[in-house]
C-alpha positions in Angstrom: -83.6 58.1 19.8 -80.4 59.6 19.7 -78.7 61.0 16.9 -75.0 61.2 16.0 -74.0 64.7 17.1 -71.4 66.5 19.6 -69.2 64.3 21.2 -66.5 64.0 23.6 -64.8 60.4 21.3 -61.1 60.1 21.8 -59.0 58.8 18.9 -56.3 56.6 19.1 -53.7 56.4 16.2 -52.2 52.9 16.3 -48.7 53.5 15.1 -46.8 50.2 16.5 -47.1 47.8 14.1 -43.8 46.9 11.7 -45.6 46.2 8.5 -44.0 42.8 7.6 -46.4 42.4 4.6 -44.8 45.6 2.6 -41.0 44.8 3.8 -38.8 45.8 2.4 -40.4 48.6 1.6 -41.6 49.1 5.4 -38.6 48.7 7.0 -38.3 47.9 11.3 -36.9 51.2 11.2 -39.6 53.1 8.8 -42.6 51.2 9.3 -45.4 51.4 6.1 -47.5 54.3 8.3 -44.4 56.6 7.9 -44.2 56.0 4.4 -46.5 57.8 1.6 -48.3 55.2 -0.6 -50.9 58.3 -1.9 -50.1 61.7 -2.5 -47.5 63.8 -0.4 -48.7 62.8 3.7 -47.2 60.2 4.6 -50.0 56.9 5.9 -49.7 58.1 9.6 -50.3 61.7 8.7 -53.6 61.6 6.6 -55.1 58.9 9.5 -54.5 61.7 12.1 -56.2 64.5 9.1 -59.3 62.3 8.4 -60.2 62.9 11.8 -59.7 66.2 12.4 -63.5 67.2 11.0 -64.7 65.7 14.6 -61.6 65.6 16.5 -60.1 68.7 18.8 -56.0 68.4 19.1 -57.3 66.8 22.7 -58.9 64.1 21.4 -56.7 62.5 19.1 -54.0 60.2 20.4 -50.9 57.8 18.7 -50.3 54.9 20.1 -46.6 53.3 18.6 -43.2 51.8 19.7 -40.7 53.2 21.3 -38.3 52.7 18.5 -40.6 54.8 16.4 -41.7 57.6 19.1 -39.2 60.2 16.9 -40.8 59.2 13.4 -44.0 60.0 15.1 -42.7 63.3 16.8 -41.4 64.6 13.4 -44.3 63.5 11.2 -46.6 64.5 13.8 -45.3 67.7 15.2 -48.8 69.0 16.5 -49.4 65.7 18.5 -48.8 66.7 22.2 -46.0 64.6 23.5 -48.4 63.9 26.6 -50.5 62.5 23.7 -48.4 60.3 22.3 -48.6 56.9 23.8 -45.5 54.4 23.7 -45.4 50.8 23.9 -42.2 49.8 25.4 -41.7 46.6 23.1 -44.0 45.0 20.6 -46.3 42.8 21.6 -48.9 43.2 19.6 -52.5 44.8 19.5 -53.9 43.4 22.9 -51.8 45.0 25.0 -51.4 48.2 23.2 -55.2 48.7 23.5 -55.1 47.6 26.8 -52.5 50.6 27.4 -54.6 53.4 25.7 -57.6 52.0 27.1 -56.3 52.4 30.8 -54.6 55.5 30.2 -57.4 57.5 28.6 -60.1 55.9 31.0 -57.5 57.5 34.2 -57.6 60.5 32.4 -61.1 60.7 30.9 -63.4 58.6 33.2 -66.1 56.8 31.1 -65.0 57.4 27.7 -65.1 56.4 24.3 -62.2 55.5 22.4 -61.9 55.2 18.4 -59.3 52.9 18.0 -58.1 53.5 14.7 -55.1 51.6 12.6 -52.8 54.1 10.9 -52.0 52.3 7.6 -55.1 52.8 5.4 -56.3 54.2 2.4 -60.1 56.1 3.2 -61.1 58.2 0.1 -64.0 59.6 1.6 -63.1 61.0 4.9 -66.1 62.7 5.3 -67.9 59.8 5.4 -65.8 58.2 7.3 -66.0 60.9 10.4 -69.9 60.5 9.9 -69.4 56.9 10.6 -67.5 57.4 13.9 -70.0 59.6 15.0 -72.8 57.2 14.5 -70.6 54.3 15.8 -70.3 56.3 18.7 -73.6 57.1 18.9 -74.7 53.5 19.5 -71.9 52.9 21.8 -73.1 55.7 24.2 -76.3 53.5 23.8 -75.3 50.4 24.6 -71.9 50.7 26.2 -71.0 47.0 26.7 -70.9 46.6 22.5 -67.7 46.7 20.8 -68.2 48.3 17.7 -66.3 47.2 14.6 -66.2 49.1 10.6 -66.8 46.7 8.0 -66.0 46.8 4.6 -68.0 45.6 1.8 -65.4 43.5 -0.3 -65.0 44.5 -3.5 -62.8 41.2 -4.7 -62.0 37.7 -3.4 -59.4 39.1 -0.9 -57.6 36.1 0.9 -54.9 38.4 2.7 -57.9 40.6 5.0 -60.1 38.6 7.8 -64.0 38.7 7.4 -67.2 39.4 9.6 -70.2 37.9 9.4 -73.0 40.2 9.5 -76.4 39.2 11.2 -79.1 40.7 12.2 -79.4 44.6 12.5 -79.9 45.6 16.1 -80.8 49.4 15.5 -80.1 52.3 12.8 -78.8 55.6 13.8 -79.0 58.4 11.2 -80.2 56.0 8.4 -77.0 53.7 8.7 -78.3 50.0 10.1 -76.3 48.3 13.3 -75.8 44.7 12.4 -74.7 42.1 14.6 -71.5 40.2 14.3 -72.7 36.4 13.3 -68.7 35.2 13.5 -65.3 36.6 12.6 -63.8 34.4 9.6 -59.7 34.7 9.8 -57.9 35.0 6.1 -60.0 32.6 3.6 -58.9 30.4 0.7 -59.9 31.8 -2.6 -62.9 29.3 -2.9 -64.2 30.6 0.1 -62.9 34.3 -0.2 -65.5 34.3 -3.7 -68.6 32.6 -2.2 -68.1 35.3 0.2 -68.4 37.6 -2.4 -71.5 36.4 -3.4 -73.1 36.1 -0.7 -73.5 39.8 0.3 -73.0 39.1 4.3 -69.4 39.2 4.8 -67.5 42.2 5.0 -63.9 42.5 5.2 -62.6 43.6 9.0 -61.0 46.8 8.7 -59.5 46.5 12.4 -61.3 49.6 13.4 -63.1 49.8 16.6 -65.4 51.9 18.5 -65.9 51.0 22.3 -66.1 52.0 25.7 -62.6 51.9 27.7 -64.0 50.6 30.5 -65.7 47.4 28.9 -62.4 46.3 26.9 -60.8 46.6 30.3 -63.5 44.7 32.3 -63.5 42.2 28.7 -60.1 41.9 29.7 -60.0 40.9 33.2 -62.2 37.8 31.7 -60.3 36.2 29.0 -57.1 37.8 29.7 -56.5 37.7 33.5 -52.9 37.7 33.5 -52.6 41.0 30.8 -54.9 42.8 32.7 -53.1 42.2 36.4 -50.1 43.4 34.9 -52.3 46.6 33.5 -53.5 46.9 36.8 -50.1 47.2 38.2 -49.5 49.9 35.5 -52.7 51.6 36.7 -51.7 51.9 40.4 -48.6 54.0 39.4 -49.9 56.4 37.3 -49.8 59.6 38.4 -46.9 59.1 40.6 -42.9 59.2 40.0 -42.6 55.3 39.2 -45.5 55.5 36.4 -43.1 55.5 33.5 -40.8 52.5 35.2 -43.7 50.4 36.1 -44.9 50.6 32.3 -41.5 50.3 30.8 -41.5 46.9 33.9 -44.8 45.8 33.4 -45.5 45.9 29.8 -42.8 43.6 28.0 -44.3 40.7 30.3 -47.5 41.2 28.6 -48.5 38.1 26.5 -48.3 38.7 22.9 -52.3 38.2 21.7 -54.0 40.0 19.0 -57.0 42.2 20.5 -59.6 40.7 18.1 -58.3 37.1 19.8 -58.1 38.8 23.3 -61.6 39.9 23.5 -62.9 40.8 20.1 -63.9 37.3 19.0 -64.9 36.3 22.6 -67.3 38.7 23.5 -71.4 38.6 23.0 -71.7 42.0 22.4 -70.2 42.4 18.6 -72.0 44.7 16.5 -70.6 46.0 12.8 -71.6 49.1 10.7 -70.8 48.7 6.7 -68.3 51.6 6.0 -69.2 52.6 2.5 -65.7 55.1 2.6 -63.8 54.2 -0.3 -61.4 51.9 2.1 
């Protein structure tokens, strides 16, 4: 059975997002992940340092907006500029994960990607890195699963999305693989506290751990016209119209939520409960 050991993951820093729920404190022009809500590192800063335990400089990745590629270059300054990966308009998290997906699968055949948000609070990174690993770890197992962090709520939270845990499909290092029984967008409060009693539902932390190639293939399913225009992307890269063809290509891209694009449609949903101080 394997364990969570060495690894080859590649993290992705998602760093596109404008923040409307903090404006105006996150600003269009200084999203929240370039602010500091804790301590002196600013949000995108300590989601890049919690992973550096299991990560080499060639494994981590940020994914964010063009307008925000030089917040990113001077918070960032170690972040390879080959590593940074920018979405030429916003259009949500769909086809951003398309993007990194297709880019680090052409440059990293078969991999596994973290895709992590860059706006939260984890007190126990540690943990947190021993999570990925195991998340991994039951990836490399069954590669068409899409693996999600849960949280266990600690209040009747109405502002986060819940998962449904079911069943637990396999434990790796002592931490149990549930299912995913259903994916419950923002509840009333009614709901949000029999939720809380009912010791199933976690929150959705909006951190995945998957296979490049099956979001891709997950794509070309329920999102046929996102992933042609991907594809166009794909046959360019590598040659002198790649960075025309995405800056063409990607602001045609419908604007859908990857959890609606494929998280919520596919069979193979599985959820680990991140006891990391989130």
């Amino acid at each position: 059975h394997p364990s969570a050991k060495a690894h080859s993951l590649k993290f992705v820093i998602r760093a596109g997002g404008i923040g409307t729920r903090l404006w105006p404190y996150s600003r269009k022009e200084r999203p929240k992940q370039f602010h500091s809500l804790v301590g002196s590192r600013t949000m995108v800063q300590d989601a890049v340092d919690r992973v550096r335990a299991i990560a080499t400089p060639d494994d981590i990745f940020v994914s964010t907006g063009a307008d925000m590629q030089h917040l990113v270059r001077e918070q960032l300054p170690d972040v390879a500029a080959d590593h940074i990966i920018t979405e030429p308009a916003l259009r949500n998290t769909g086809p951003a994960v398309g993007l990194e997906c297709l880019l680090l699968e052409a440059r990293y055949p078969g991999c596994t990607i973290a895709s992590l948000g860059s706006d939260h609070h984890v007190s126990d990174s540690a943990r947190f890195c021993d999570l990925l690993a195991v998340a991994e770890a039951a990836v490399e197992q069954t590669p068409e699963v899409l693996l999600t962090l849960g949280v266990k709520p600690t209040r009747p939270e109405v502002g986060y999305g819940y998962i449904k845990k079911g069943r637990i499909v396999d434990t790796i290092d002592g931490v149990p693989i549930h299912q995913v029984e259903s994916f419950i967008e923002k509840p009333d409060l009614d709901t949000a506290r029999s939720f809380l009693g009912a010791g199933a539902y976690l929150w959705n932390s909006n951190m995945f751990v998957w296979k490049a190639r099956t979001v891709l293939d997950l794509l070309a399913r329920h999102e046929p016209e996102l992933h042609r225009l991907l594809m166009e992307i794909g046959s360019s890269l590598g040659t002198r119209t790649e960075a025309s063809t995405i800056s063409e290509c990607y602001p045609l891209m419908p604007s859908v939520a990857i959890d609606n694009a494929v998280v919520e449609r596919s069979e193979a949903v599985a959820t680990i409960e991140a006891d990391m101080g989130w």
